[in-house]
Wavefront OBJ file of the C-alpha trace (Angstrom):
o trace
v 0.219 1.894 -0.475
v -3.058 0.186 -2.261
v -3.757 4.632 -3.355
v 0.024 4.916 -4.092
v -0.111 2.048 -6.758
v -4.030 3.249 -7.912
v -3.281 6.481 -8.663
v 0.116 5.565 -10.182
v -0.680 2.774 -12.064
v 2.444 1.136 -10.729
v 1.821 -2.288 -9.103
v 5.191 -3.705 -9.306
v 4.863 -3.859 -4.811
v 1.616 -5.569 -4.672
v 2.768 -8.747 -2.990
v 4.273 -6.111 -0.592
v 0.682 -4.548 0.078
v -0.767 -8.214 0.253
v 1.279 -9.281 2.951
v 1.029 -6.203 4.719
v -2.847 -6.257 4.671
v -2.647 -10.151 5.596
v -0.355 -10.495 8.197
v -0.340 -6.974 9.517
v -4.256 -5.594 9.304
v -5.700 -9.196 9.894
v -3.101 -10.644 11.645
v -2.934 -8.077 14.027
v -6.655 -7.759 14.707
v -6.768 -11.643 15.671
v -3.639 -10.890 17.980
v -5.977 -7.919 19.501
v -8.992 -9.918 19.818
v -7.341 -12.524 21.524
v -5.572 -10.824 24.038
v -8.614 -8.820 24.923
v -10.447 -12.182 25.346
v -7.694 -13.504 27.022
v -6.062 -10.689 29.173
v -4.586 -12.989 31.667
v -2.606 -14.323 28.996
v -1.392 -11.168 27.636
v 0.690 -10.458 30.302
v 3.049 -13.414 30.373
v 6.098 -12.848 29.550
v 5.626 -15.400 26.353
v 3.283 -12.773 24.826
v 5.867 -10.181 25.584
v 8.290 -12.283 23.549
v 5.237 -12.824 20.828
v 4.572 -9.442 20.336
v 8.190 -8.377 20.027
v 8.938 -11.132 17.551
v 5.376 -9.547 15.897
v 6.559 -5.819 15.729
v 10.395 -6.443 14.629
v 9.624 -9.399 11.982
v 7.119 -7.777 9.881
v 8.328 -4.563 8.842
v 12.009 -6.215 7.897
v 9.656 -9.036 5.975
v 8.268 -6.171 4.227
v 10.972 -3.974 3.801
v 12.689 -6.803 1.976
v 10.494 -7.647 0.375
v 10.069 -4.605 -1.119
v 13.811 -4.624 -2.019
v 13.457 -8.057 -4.244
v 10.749 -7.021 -5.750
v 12.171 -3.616 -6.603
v 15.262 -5.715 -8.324
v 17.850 -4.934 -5.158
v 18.456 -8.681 -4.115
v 21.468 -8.475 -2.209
v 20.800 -6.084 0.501
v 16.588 -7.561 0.375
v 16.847 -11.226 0.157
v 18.739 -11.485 3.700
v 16.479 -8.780 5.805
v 13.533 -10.570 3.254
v 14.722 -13.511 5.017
v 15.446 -12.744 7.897
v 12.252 -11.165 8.747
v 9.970 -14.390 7.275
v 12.105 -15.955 10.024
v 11.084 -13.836 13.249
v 7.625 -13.805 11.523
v 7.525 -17.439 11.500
v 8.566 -17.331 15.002
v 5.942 -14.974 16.232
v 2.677 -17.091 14.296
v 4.488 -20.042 15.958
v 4.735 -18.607 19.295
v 1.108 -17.214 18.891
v -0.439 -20.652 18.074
v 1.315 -22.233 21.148
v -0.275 -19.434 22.959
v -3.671 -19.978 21.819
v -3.374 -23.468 22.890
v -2.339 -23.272 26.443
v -4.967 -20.746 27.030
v -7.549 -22.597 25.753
v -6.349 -25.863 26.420
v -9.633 -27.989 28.515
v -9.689 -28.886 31.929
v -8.900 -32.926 33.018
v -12.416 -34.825 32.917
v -11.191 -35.429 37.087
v -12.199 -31.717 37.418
v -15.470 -31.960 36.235
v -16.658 -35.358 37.930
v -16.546 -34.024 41.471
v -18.836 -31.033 40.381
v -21.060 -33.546 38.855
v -21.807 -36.002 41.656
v -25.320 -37.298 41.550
v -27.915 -35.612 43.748
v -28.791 -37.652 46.930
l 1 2 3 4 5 6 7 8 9 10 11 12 13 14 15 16 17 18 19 20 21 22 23 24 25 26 27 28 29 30 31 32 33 34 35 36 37 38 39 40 41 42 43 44 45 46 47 48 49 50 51 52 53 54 55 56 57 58 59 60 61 62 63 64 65 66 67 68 69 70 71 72 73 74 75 76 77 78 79 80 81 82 83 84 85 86 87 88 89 90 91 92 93 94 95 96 97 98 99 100 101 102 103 104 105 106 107 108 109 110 111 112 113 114 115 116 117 118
């Protein structure tokens, strides 16, 4: 997309090739990284759900996105919208995710591994 607008000296889609790069290059790589650091995680059925809200909101974010920009607002702003909204859903699910795998132990844990040497 980035060569398509170079070469044609058309950028009118460059929020489209922003948010693609943002939310689906880096977005995507975090997703990856996590799940590889977390692998028990990634197969719960609420990262099933997050990567299926992932895969489905994007493109139709960016597909209407590309509609409104290119001037066609009635058939883009409601897939536009409608996309943000899975998207929103998937970063939402993702961060809920991130904290229940990371979440700490209770101190109660800890303090019988830590009884004083006799």
């Amino acid at each position: 997309m980035g060569i398509f607008m170079s070469l044609s000296q058309d950028f009118t889609i460059r929020p489209v090739h922003v948010h693609v790069n943002l939310l689906g290059w880096v977005g995507f790589f975090l997703y990856a990284l996590f799940y590889r650091h977390f692998p028990h995680i990634a197969a719960t059925r609420l990262s099933w759900i997050h990567f299926w809200t992932a895969v489905t909101g994007l493109p139709a974010m960016m597909a209407g996105l590309a509609l409104v920009v290119l001037g066609h607002m009635g058939l883009g702003l409601p897939l536009l919208l409608g996309g943000e909204f899975v998207t929103v859903i998937s970063v939402a699910l993702f961060i809920c995710i991130g904290f229940m795998a990371t979440k700490a132990e209770p101190v109660s844990a800890h303090r019988e591994s830590l009884a004083p040497a006799e």
